[in-house]
PALUMSE-129463 format. One line per 2 residues: number of its first residue (from 1); their letters; for each residue x, y, z of C-alpha. Coordinates in Angstrom, 3 decimals. Example, Ala and Ser with C-alpha at 12.3 -4.5 7.8 and 13.67 -1.06 7.14 Angstrom:
// PALUMSE-129463
1) AS) 12.300:-4.500:7.800 | 13.670:-1.060:7.140
// end
This chain:
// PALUMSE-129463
1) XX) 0.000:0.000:0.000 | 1.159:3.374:-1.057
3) XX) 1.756:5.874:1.602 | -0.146:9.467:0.968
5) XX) 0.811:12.707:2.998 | -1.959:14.852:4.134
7) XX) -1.369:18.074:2.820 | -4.523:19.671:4.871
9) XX) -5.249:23.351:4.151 | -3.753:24.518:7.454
11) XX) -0.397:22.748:6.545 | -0.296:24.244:2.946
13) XX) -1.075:28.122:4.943 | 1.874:27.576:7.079
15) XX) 4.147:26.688:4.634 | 3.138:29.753:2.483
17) XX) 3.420:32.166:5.247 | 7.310:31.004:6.492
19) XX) 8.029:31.273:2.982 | 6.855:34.955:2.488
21) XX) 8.582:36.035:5.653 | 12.170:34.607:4.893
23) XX) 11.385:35.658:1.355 | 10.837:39.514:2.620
25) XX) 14.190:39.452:5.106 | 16.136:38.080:2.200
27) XX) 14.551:41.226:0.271 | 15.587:43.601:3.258
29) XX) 18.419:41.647:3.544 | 19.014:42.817:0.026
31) XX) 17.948:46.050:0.462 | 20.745:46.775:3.158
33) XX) 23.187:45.444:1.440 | 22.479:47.730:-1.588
35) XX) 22.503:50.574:0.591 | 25.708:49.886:2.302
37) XX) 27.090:49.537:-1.251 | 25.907:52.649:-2.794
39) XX) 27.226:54.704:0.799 | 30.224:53.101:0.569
41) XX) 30.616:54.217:-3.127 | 28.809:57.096:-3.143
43) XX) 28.759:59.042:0.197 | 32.253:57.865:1.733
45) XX) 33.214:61.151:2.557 | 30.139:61.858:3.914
47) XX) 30.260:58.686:5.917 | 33.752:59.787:7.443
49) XX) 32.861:62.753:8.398 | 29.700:61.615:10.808
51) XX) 32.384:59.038:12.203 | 35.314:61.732:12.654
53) XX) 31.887:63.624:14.479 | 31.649:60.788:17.097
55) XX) 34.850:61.154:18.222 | 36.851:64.085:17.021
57) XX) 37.023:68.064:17.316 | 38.342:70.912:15.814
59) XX) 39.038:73.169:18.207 | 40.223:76.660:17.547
61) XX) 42.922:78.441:19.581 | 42.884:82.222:20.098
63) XX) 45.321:84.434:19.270 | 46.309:86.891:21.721
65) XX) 45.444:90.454:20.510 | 48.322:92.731:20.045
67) XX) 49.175:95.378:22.648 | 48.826:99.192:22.538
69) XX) 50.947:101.427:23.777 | 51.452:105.041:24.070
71) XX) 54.504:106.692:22.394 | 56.947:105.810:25.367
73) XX) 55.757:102.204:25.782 | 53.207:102.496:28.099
75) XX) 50.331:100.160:28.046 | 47.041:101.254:27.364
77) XX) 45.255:97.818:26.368 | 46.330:94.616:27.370
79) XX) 45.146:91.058:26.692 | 44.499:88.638:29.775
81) XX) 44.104:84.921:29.634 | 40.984:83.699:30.831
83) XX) 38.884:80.583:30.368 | 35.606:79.835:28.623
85) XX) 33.830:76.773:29.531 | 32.194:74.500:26.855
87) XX) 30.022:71.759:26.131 | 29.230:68.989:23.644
89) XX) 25.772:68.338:23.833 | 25.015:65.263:22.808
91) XX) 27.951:63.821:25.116 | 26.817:65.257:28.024
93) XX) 24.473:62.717:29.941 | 21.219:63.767:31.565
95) XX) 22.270:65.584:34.519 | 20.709:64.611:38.251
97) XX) 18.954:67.583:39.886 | 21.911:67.792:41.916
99) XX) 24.281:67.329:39.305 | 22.391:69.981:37.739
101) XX) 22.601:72.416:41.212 | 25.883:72.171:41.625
103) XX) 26.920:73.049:37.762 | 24.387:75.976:37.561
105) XX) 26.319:77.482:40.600 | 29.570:76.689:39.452
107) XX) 28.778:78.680:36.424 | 27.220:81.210:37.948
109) XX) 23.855:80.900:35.999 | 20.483:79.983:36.322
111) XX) 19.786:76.552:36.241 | 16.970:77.011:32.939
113) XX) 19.752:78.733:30.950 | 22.343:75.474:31.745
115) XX) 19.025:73.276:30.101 | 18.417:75.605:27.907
117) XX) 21.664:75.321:26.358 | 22.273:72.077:26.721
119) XX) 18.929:71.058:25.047 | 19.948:70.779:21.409
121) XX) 21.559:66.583:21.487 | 22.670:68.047:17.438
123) XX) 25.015:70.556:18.675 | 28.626:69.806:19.070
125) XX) 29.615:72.721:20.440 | 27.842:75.287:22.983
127) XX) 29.049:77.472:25.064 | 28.224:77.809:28.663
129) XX) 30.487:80.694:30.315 | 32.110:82.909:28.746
131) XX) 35.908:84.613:30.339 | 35.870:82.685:33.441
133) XX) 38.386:83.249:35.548 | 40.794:80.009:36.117
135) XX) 40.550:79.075:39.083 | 36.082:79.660:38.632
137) XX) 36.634:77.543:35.528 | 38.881:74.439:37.282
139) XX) 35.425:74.315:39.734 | 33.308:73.126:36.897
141) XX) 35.872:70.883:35.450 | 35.792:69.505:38.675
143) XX) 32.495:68.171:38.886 | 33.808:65.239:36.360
145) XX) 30.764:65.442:34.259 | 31.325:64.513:30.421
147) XX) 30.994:66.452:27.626 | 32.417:69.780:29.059
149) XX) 35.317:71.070:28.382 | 37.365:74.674:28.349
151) XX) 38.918:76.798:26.176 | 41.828:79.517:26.874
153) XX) 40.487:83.088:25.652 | 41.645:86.038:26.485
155) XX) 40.197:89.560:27.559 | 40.852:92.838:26.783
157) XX) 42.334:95.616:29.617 | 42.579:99.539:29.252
159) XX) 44.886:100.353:32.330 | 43.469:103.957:31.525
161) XX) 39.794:103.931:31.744 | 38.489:106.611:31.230
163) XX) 40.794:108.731:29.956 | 41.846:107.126:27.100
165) XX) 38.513:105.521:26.036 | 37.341:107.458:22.904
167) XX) 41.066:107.372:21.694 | 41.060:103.428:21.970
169) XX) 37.574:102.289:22.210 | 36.850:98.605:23.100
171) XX) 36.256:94.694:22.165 | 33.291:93.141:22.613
173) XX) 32.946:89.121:23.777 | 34.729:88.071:20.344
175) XX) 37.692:89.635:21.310 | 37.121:91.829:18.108
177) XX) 36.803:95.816:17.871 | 33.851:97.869:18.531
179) XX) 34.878:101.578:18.468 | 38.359:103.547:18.300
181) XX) 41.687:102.294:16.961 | 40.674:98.126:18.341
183) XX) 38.382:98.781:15.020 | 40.658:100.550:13.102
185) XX) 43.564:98.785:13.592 | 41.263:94.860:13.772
187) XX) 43.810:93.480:11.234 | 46.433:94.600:12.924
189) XX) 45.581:93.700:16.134 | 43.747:91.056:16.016
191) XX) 46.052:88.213:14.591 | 45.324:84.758:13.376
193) XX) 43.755:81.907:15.507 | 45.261:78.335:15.479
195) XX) 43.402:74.979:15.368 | 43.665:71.608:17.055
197) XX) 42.300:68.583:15.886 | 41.800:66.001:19.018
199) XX) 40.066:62.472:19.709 | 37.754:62.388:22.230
201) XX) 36.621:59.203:24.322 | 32.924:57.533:25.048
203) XX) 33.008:60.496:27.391 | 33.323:63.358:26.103
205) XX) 36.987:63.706:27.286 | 40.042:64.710:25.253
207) XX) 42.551:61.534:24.452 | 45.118:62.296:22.031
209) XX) 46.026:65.246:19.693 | 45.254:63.860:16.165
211) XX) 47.813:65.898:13.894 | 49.985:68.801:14.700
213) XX) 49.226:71.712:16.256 | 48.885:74.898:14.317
215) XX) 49.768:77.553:16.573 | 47.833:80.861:16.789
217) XX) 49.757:84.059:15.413 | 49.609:86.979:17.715
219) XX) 48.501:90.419:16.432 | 50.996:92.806:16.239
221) XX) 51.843:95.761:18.793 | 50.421:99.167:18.273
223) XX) 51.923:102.522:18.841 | 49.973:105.733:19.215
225) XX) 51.487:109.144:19.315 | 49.413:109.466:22.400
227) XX) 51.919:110.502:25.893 | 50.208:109.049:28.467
229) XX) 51.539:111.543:31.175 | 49.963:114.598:29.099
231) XX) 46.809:112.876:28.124 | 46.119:112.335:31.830
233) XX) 47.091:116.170:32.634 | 44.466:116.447:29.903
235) XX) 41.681:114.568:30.795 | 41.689:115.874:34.154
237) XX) 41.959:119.549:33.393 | 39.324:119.505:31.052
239) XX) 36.858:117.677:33.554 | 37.790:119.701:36.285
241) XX) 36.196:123.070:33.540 | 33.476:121.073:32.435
243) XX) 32.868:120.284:36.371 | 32.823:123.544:37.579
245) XX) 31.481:125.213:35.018 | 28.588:122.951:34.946
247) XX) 28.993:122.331:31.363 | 27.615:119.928:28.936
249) XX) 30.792:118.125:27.551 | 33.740:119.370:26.247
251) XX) 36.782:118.270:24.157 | 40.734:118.916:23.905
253) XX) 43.360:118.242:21.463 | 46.982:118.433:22.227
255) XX) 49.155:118.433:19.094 | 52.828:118.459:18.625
257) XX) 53.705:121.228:16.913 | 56.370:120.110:14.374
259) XX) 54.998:116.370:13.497 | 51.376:117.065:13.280
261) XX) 51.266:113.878:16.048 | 48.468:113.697:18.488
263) XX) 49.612:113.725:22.009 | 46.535:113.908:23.676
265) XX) 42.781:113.931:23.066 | 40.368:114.045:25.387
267) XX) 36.463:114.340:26.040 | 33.625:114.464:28.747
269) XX) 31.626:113.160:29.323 | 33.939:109.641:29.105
271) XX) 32.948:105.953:29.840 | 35.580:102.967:31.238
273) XX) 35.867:100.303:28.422 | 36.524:97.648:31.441
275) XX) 33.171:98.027:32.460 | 30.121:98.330:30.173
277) XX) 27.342:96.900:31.406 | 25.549:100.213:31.459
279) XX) 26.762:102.173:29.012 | 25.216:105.415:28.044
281) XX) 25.562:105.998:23.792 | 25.966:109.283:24.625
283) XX) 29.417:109.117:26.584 | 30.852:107.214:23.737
285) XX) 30.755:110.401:21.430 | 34.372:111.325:20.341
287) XX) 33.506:115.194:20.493 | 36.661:116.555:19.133
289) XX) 36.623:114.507:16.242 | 32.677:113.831:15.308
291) XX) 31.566:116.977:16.407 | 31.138:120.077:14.326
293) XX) 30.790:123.365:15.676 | 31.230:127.215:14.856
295) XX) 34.490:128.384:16.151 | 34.227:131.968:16.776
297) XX) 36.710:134.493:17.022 | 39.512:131.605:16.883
299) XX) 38.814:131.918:13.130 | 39.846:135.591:13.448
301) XX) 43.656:134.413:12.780 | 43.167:132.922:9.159
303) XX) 41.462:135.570:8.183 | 44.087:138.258:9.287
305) XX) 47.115:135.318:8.051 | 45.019:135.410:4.530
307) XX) 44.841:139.261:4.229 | 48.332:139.703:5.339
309) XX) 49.135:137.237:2.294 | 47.651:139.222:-0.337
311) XX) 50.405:142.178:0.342 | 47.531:144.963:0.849
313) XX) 47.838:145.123:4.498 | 50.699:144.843:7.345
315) XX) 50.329:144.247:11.016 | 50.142:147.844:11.514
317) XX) 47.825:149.030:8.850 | 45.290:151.111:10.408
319) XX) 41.201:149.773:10.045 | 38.752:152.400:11.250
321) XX) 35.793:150.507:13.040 | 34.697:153.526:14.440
323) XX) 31.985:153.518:16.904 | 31.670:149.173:17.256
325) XX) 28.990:148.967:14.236 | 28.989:148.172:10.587
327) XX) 25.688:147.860:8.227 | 25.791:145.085:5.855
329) XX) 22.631:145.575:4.081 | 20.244:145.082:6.433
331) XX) 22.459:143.547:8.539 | 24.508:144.974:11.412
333) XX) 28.196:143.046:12.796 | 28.625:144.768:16.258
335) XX) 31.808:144.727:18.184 | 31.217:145.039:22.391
337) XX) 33.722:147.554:22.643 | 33.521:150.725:20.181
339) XX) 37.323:150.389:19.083 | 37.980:153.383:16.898
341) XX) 41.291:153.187:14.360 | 43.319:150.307:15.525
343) XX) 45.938:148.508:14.005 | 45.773:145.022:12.158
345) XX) 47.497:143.574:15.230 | 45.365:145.314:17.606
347) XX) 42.460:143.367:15.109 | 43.418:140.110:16.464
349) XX) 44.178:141.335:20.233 | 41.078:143.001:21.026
351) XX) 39.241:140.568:18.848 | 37.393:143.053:16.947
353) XX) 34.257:141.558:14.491 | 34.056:144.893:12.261
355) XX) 37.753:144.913:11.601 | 38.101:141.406:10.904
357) XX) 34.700:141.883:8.672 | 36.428:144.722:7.111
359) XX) 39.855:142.640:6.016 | 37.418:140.132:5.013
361) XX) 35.409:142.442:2.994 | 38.150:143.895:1.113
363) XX) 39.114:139.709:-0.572 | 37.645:137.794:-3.153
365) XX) 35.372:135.426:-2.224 | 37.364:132.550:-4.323
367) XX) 41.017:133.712:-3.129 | 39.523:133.346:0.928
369) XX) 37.571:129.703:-0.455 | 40.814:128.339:-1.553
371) XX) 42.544:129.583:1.533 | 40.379:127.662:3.741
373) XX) 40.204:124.897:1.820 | 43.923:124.566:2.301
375) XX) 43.902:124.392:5.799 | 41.564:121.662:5.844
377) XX) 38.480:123.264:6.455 | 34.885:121.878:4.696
379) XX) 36.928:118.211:4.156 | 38.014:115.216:6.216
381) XX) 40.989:115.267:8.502 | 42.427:111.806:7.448
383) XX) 43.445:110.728:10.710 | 42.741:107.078:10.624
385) XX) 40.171:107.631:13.378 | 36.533:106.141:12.601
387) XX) 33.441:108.734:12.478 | 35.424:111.599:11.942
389) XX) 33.538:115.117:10.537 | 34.638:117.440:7.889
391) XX) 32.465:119.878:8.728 | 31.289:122.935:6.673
393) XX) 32.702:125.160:4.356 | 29.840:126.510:1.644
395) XX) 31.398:127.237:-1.915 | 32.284:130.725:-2.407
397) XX) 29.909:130.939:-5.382 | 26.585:130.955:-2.984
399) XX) 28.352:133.612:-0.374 | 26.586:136.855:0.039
401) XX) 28.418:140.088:1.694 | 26.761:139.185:5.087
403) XX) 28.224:135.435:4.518 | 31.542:136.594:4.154
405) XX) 32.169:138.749:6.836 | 30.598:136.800:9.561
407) XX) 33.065:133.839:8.722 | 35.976:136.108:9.197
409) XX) 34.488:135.591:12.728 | 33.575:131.894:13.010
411) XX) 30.049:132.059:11.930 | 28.524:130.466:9.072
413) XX) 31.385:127.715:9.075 | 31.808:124.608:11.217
415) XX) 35.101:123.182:12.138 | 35.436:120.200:14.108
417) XX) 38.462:120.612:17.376 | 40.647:118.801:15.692
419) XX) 40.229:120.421:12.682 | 40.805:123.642:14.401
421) XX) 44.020:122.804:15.957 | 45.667:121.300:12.696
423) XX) 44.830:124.568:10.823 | 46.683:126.407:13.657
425) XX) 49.874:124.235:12.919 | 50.143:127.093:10.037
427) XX) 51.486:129.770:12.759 | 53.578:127.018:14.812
429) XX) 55.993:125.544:11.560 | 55.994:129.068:9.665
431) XX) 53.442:128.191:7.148 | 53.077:124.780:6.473
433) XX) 50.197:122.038:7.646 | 51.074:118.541:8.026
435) XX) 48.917:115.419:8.200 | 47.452:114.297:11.698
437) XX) 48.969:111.480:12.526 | 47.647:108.911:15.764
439) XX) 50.701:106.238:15.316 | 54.139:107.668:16.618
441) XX) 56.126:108.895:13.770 | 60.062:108.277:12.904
443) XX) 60.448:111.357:11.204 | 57.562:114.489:10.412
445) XX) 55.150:113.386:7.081 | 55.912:115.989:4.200
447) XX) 53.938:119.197:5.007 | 51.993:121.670:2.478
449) XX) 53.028:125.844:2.826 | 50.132:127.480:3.145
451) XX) 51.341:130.948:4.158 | 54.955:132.495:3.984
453) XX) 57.102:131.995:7.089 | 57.119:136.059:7.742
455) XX) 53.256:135.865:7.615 | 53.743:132.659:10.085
457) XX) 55.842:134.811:12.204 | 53.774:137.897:11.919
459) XX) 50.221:135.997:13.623 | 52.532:134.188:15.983
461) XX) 53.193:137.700:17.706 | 49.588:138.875:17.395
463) XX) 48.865:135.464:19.168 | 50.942:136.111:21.586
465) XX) 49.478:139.585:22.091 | 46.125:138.080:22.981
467) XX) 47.353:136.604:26.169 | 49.257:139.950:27.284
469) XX) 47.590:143.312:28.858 | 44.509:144.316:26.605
471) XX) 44.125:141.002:25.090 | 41.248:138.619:26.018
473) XX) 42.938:135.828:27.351 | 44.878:136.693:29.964
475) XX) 43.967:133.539:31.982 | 46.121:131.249:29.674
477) XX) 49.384:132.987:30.335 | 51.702:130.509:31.360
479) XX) 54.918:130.875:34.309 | 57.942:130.640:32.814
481) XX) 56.916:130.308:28.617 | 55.660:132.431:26.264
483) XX) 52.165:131.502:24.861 | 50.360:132.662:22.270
485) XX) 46.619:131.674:20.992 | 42.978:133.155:20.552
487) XX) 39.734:132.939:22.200 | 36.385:132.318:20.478
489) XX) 32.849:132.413:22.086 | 30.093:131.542:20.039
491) XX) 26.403:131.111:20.089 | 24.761:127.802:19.579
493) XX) 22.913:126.788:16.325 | 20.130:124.429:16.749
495) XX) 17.317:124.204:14.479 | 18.582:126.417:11.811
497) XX) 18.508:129.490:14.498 | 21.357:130.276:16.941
499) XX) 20.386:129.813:20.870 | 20.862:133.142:22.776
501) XX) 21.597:131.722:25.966 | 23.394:128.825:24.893
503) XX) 27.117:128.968:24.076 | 30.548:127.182:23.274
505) XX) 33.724:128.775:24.610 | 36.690:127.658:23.278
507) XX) 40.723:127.938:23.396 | 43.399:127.581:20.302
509) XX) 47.079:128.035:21.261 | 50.667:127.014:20.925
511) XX) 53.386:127.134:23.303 | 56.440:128.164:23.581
513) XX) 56.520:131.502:21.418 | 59.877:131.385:20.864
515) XX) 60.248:127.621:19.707 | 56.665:125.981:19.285
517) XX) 56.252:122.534:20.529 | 52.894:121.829:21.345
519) XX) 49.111:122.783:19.597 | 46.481:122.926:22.532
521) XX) 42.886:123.582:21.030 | 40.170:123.338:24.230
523) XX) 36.050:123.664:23.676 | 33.472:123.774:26.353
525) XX) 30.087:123.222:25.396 | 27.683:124.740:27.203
527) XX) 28.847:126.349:30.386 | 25.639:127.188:32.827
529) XX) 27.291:128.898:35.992 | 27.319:132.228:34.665
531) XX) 30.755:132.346:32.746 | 30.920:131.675:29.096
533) XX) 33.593:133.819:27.599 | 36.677:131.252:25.772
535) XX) 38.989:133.497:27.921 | 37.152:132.286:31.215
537) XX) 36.633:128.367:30.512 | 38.462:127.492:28.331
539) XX) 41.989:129.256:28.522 | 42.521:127.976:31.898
541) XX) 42.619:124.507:30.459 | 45.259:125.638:27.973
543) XX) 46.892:127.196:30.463 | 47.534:124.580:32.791
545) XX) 47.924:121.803:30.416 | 50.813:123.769:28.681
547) XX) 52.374:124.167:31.901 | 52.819:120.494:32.227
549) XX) 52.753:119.212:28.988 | 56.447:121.545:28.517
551) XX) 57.479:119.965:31.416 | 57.157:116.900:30.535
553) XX) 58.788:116.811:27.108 | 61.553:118.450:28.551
555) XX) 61.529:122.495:27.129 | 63.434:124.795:28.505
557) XX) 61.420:127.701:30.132 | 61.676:130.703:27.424
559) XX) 60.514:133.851:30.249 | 61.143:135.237:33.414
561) XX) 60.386:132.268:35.709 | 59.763:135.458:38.144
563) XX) 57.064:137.096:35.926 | 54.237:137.471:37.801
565) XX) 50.411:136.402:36.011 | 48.235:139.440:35.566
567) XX) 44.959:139.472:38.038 | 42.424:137.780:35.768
569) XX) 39.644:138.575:38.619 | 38.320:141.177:36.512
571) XX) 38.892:141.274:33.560 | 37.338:143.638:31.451
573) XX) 38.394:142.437:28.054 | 35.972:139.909:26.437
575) XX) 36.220:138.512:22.812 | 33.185:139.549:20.471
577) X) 30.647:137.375:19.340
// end
């Protein structure tokens, strides 16, 4: 008998069903192995580079920011090493609400920001702390917990505060320039980072060093022309007028003389770059540079040095300006003082408005242009110093008669300070103008004659005139040196319309007479205790920052060191307006 097998319906279901499952993993089975074949073909670098992500960083390594120094060495920003603490993410296990406690107050943060930031698993790199101090930064390595990690940084120092803070500006957290010459000078300064490339293990720690180091390059050191011993003489005379004179800011430039270098420049209100957490925009307003303003009777010079040029005049030609009036059209210039016929000199001394009007007057409107256009005024002072203004100078085409003689006395043109005191290098070198220059020279940048040396010579004396008896600035005489320089009060414009009880009082000098070496240009803005005059705020400043900035550098006294300073109490001789 033959033997049959019973191939029952349920038998014949079973069979069908093992065979479609081992027939769909051999399919997947397939299926992987064409995917592993087209990666490996196709996307190996991509492959290698989520590996190399498992286990190995790129970490960069700061340069250290170059130094800046004053003109004798001096530092006056500094990089310190400090440490930033970091975290991987995704290696960094969930954290135990102690765990957690004990990080947040090693950090010195709130425990929601620490989640917060570690929250993202995709990120390989966070950071947690910023500039850490080392020994706060070893307590958080300390707590063992994978994943974190620190990095060296470094943070910026200005040993001067205050006082130098519009000349150098800042950093920010980057370590890279915000305002002043660290923005100017980033390039310079800031260097170029390294790298390291490093395995890490299952836990987050660093191993082994995978190829070689590339070491950071470190910026370069910066020099300014700045002298730290007069820019603090500086600072603090000019705060000490703004102070008492309850006065809204003010500004002062201290040039030297023969190399058109910038030995101190100051402003206040001021700010301290080492601390900014509440930083008013306003403080941070380089005056003397951004600032334009009108400069008064310290324009009275150039016009006087631009007459004398043209050959129709001397220092003692005789103007008539009569009773202290002169109609132009329906306009009237006044003087405060009815003068009568006084010399060209006496012009400058008793800072009379007609008289200057009257030299002004009697040029052509293109010849004066062109002479203020050479002494920088209505352009940019190229000094390498961000913001900077040009102020205004209106082509001679649209001047009327009125136009013309009120800028012989510093209306209806803005100058910024430092403008002002470059323009004054004329009567300091015997003629010529020079370049500003911030960065300490090695020898004086070509200069550009503007006026003759006897013309230079001539205004130096009328200059020096101003600070003796009858002149309005007897308050910037100095013990010991001969000074020369001019006053200027002027009303404020705002609006389009000049405030009448709202002034800026300002001071242009040099010093010594005899030898020049230094530029001094001071402006107070807005003095509110009664005094307004340049010869009362301002030439004080010049006055005592003279006195010790010729100390300083070393100049040999060039008057009586017995000559007594004239009694300024009352004073009866004030500069026009």
């Amino acid at each position: 008998m033959v033997y049959q097998a019973n191939k029952s319906p349920a038998l014949k279901l079973q069979m069908w069903r093992a065979w479609l499952v081992l027939g769909g993993l051999v399919a997947l089975f397939l299926v992987l192995i064409g995917r592993a074949g087209y990666l490996m073909s196709f996307k190996e670098d991509f492959l290698r580079e989520q590996g190399e992500a498992r286990y190995s960083r790129r970490l960069v390594l700061e340069a250290n920011r170059g130094m800046i120094t004053d003109r004798n060495g001096e530092p006056l920003a500094i990089s310190t090493p400090v440490q930033s603490i970091w975290a991987s993410p995704s290696d960094v296990p969930r954290l135990s609400a102690d765990q957690l406690a004990k990080l947040s107050r090693a950090l010195g943060l709130p425990p929601g920001d620490v989640v917060r930031r570690l929250a993202d698993k995709q990120r390989d790199f966070v950071y947690l702390r910023r500039q850490m101090s080392p020994d706060a930064a070893a307590r958080v390595l300390g707590l063992g917990i994978p994943g974190i990690s620190k990095q060296v940084e470094y943070r910026r120092y200005y040993p001067a505060g205050e006082v130098l803070a519009h000349v150098i500006g800042f950093t920010g957290i980057d370590n890279k320039g915000q305002e002043g010459f660290e923005l100017t000078r980033e390039s310079m300064l800031a260097g170029k980072p390294g790298s390291r490339q490093v395995i890490k293990d299952r836990r987050g720690f660093i191993v082994e060093d995978v190829t070689s180091i590339e070491k950071p390059r470190d910026g370069q050191t910066l020099t300014l022309s700045i002298d730290s011993k007069i820019q603090y003489l500086a600072f603090r005379e000019l705060k000490k007028s703004v102070e008492d004179n309850k006065a809204k800011g003010g500004g002062i430039v201290v040039l030297d003389a023969r190399t058109g270098e910038v030995l101190a420049l100051a402003n206040v209100p001021s700010f301290n770059p080492n601390n900014r957490e509440k930083l008013d925009p306003a403080t941070r307003r380089n005056r003397a540079l951004t600032d334009s303003y009108e400069p008064g009777s310290t324009m009275k010079p150039m016009t006087v040095a631009a007459a004398l040029e043209t050959g129709d005049v001397t220092p003692q030609t005789i103007v008539q300006t009569g009773g202290g009036t002169m109609a132009i059209g329906p306009n009237v210039v006044h003087d405060t003082h009815a003068h009568g016929a006084i010399t060209v000199e006496q012009i400058v001394q008793k800072s009379s408005n007609v008289g200057v009007a009257k030299l002004q007057l009697a040029m052509g409107r293109q010849h004066l242009w062109t002479f203020y256009d050479k002494l920088g005024f209505g352009q940019l002072p190229h000094s390498g110093f961000p913001g900077e203004s040009g102020g205004r100078l209106r082509p001679w085409k649209n001047w009327v008669p009125i136009d013309q003689a009120t800028m012989a006395y510093g209306h209806g043109i803005s100058v910024s300070l430092l403008q002002i005191a470059r323009a004054y290098q004329i009567f300091a070198t015997d003629g010529e103008i020079r370049p500003i220059s911030f960065q300490k020279l090695v020898a004086p940048l070509p200069g550009d004659a503007v006026i003759k040396p006897e013309t230079a010579r001539a205004v130096r004396k009328m200059l020096e005139m101003v600070t003796q008896p009858g002149g309005t600035a007897s308050k910037s005489r100095v013990v010991g040196y001969r000074v020369g320089g001019k006053t200027g009060t002027a009303h404020k414009l705002e609006g389009g319309s000049y405030e009448g009880k709202k002034y800026v009082g300002s001071f242009v000098g040099i010093a010594p007479i005899s030898d020049p070496r230094v530029i001094v240009a001071v402006m107070i803005d807005e003095p509110t205790m009664g005094k307004y005059y340049g010869g009362d705020v301002a030439a004080p400043v010049f006055s005592a920052v003279v006195a010790g900035s010729l100390r300083f550098i070393g100049v040999p006294p060039d008057a009586p060191l017995n000559l007594p300073l004239l009694d300024t109490t009352d004073d009866p001789v004030k500069e026009e307006m």
